[in-house]
Backbone bond lengths (Angstrom), bond angles and torsions (degrees), N, CA, C in turn:
res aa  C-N    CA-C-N  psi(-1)  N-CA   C-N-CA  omega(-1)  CA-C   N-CA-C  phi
1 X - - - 1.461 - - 1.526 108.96 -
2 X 1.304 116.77 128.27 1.605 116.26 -177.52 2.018 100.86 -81.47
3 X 0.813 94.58 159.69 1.650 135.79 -174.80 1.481 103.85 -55.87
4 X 1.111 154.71 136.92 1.290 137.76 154.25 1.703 121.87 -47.36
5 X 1.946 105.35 -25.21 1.254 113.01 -155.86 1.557 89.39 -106.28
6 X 1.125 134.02 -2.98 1.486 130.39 161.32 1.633 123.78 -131.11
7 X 2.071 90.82 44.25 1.593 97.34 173.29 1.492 107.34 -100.98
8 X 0.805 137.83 -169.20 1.965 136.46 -162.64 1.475 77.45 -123.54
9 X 1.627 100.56 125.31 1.419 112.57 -176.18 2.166 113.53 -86.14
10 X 1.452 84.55 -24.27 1.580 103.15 -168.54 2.213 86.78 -106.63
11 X 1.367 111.28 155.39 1.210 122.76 150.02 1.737 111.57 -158.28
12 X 1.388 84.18 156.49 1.252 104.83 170.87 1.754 126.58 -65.90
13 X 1.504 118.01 159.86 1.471 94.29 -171.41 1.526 128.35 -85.33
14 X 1.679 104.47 4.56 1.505 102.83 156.25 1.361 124.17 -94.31
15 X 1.455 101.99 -2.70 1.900 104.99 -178.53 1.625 91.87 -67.99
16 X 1.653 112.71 -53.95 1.206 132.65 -162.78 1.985 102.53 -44.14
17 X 1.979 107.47 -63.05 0.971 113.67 154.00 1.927 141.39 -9.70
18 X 1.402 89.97 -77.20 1.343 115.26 149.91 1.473 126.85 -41.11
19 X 1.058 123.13 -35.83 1.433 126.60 -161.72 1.582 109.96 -95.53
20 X 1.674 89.14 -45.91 1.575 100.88 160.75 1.607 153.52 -134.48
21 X 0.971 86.34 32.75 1.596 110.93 164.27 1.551 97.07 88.88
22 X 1.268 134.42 -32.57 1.313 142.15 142.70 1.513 123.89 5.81
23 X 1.406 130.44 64.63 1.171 149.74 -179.23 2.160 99.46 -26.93
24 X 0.980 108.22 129.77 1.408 96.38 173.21 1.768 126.81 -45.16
25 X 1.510 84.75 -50.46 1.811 99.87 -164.06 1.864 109.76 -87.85
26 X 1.966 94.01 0.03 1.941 80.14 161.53 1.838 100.52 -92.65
27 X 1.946 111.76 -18.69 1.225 98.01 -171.01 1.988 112.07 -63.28
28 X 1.801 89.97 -44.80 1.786 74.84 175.09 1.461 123.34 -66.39
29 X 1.506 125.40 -8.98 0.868 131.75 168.68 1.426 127.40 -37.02
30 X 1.279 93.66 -71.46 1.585 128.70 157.03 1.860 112.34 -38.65
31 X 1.157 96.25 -47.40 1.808 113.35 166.58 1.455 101.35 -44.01
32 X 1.251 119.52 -83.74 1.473 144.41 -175.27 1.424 110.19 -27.87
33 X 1.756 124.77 -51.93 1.197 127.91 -159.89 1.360 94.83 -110.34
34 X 1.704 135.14 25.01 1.668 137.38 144.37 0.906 98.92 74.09
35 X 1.827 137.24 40.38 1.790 146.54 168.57 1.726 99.13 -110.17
36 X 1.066 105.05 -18.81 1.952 95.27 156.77 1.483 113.44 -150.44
37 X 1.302 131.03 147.31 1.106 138.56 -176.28 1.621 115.09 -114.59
38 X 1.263 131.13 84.77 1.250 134.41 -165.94 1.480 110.45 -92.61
39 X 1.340 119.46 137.53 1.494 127.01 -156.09 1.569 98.63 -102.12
40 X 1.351 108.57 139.40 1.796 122.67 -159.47 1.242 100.52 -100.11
41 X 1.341 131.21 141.97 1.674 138.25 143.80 1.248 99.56 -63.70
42 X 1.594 105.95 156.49 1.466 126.16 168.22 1.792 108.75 -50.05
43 X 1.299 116.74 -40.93 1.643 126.85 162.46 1.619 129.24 -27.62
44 X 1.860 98.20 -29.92 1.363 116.36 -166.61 1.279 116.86 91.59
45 X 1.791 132.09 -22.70 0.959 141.11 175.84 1.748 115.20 -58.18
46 X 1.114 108.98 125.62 1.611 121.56 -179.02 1.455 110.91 -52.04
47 X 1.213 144.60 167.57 1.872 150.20 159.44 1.035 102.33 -143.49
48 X 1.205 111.02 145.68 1.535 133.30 -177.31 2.011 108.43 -130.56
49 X 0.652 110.45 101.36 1.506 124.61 152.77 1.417 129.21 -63.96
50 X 1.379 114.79 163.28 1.600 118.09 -156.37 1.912 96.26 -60.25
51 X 1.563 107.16 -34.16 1.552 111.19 -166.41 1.549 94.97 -63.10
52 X 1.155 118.68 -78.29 1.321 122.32 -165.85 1.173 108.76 -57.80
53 X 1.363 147.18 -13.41 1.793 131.81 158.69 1.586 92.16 -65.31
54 X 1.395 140.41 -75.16 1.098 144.28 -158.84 1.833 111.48 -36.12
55 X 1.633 94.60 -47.25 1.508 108.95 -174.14 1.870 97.16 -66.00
56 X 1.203 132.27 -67.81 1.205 133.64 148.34 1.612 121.89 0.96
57 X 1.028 132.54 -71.72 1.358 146.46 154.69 1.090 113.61 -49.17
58 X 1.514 135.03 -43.10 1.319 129.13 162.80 1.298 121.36 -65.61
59 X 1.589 116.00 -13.78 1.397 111.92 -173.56 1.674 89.46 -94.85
60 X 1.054 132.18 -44.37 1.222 129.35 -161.74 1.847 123.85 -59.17
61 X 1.429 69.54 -38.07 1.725 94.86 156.28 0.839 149.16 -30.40
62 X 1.330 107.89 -71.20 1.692 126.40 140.37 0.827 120.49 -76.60
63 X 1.618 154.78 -5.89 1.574 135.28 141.98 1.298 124.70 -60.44
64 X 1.441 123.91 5.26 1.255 145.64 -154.95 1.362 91.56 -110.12
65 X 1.465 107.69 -66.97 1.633 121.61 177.83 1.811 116.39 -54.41
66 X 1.219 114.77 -13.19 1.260 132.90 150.62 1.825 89.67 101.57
67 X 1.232 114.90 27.05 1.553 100.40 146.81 1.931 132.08 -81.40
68 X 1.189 80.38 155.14 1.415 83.21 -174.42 1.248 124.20 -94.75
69 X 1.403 133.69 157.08 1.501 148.79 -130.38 1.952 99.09 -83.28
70 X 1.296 122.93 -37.97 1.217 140.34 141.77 1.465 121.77 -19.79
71 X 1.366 107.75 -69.89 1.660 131.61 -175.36 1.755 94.78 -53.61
72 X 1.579 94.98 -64.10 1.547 98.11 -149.32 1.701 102.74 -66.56
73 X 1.682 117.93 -38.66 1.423 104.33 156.53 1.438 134.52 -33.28
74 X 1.428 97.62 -46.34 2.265 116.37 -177.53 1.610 89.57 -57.84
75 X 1.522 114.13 -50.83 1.881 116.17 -169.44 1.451 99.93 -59.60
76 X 1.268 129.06 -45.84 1.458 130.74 -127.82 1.800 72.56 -86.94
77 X 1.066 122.10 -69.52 1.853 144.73 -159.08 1.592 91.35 -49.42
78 X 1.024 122.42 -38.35 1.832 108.88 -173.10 1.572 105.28 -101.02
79 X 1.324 122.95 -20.03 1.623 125.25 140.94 1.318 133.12 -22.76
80 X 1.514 126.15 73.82 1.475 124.40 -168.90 1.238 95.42 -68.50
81 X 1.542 162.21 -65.50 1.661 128.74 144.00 1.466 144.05 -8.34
């Protein structure tokens, strides 16, 4: 198990993928319809931070639970987190 203090604070969106079962093209998906906002290198390449995997997983969560992409925006928007 890695360290908190020697985990990769930034990832890429297949590390992200990788990490959590999180298909790439529902994460940009998710991009597209403004339920995560992932921060870009000058490269063009997307970053994901500890918030936005978490937010990710929380969205997946409930699309799982069979809410819809709508709902979880209405949740996400009155979410002071």
């Amino acid at each position: 198990m890695t360290s908190p203090s020697t985990r990769k604070s930034i990832l890429s969106i297949g590390e992200v993928a990788a990490l959590t079962g999180i298909k790439p093209g529902r994460i940009r998906h998710y991009e597209v319809k403004g339920l995560v906002t992932p921060s870009y290198k000058e490269s063009g390449y997307r970053c994901f931070g500890e918030t936005e995997v978490l937010r990710l997983l929380y969205i997946d969560l409930l699309r799982s639970s069979g809410m819809g992409l709508e709902a979880i925006s209405r949740s996400l928007s009155a979410d002071p987190g």
